[in-house]
C-alpha positions in Angstrom: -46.3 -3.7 4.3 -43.9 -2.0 6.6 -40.7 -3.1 4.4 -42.1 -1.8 0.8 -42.6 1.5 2.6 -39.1 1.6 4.0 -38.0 0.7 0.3 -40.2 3.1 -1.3 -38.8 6.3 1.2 -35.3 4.6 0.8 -35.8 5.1 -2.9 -37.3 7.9 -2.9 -34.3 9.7 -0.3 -31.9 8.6 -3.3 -33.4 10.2 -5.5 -33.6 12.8 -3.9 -29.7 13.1 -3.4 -29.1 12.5 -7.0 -31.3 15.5 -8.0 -29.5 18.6 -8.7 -30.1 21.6 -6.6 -29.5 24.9 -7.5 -29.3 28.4 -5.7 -30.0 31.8 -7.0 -27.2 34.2 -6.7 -28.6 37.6 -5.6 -28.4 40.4 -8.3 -27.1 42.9 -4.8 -24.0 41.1 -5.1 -23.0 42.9 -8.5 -23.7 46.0 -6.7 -20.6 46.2 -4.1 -17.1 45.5 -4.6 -16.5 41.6 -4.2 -13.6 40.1 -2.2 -13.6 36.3 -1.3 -15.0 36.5 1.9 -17.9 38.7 0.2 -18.7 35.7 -1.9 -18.6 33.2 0.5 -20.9 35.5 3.0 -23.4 34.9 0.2 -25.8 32.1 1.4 -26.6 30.9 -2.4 -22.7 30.8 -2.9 -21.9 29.2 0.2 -24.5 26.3 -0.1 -23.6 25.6 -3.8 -20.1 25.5 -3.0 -20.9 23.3 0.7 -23.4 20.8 -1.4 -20.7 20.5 -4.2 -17.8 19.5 -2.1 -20.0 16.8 -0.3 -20.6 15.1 -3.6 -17.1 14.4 -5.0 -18.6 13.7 -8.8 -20.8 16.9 -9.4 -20.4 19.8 -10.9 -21.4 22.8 -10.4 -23.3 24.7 -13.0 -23.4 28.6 -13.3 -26.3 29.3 -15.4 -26.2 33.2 -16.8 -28.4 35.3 -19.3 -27.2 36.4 -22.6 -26.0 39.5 -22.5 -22.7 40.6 -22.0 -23.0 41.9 -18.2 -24.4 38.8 -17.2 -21.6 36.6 -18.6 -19.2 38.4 -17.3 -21.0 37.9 -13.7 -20.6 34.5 -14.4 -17.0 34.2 -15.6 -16.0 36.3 -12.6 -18.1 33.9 -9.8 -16.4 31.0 -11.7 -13.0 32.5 -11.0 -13.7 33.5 -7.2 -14.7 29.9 -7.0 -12.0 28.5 -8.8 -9.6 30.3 -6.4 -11.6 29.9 -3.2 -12.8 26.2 -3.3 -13.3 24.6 -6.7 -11.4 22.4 -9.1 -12.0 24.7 -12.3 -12.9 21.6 -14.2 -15.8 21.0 -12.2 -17.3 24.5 -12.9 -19.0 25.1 -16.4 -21.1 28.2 -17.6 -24.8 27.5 -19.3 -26.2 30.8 -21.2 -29.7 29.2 -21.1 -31.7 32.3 -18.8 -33.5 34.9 -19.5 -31.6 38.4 -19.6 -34.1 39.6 -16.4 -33.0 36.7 -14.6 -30.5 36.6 -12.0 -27.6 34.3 -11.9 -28.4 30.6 -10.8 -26.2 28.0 -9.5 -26.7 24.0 -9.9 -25.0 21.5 -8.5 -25.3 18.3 -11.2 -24.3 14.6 -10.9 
C-alpha cells in the first residue's frame, strides 16, 4: 500500500511542476515611472521571471486585454524583461483578457 501512495504523490508532485503558473501584474505599477529595479521590486514580476529561469524550456506568457493601453503595458514588461533577464524568444504576448483585467503572467512548458 505504502509504495502506490509514494507513486501516486510522486506523480501527482510532477504534475504539478509541469503546470503553468501565472502571476498577476498589479495595475499600480502603470501608475509611477518604471526603471528596472521598479520591475523587479514587483513580487508578480519577480516570481515569473525566478520560476522561468529555473525551468530552462518554458516560456513565459504575458497575457494583456485588447485595448491599446493594455498592449502597450505588455510590449513594454516584455522589453524590461528582455533587457533585465529574458531571452526575448522565450517571451510571447496573448491578447485573450478582458479589458478590466489586469495584466497576467504564465510561465508554460
Amino acid at each position: 500500500m505504502m509504495p502506490r501512495f509514494v507513486l501516486v504523490a510522486g506523480l501527482t508532485g510532477a504534475a504539478l511542476c509541469a503546470a503553468a503558473q501565472t502571476f498577476t501584474v498589479p495595475p499600480e505599477l502603470w501608475d509611477r515611472p518604471r526603471s528596472g529595479r521598479a520591475m523587479l521590486e514587483q513580487p508578480a514580476i519577480r516570481q515569473a521571471v525566478n520560476a522561468c529561469l529555473a525551468r530552462p524550456g518554458t516560456r513565459l506568457v504575458i497575457h494583456h486585454g485588447p485595448g491599446q493601453e493594455s498592449a502597450l503595458q505588455a510590449e513594454e514588461l516584455r522589453t524590461w524583461l528582455a533587457a533585465l533577464a529574458l531571452d526575448a524568444s522565450r517571451i510571447a504576448l496573448r491578447n485573450d483578457l478582458k479589458p478590466s483585467e489586469p495584466l497576467r503572467l504564465e510561465v508554460a512548458p
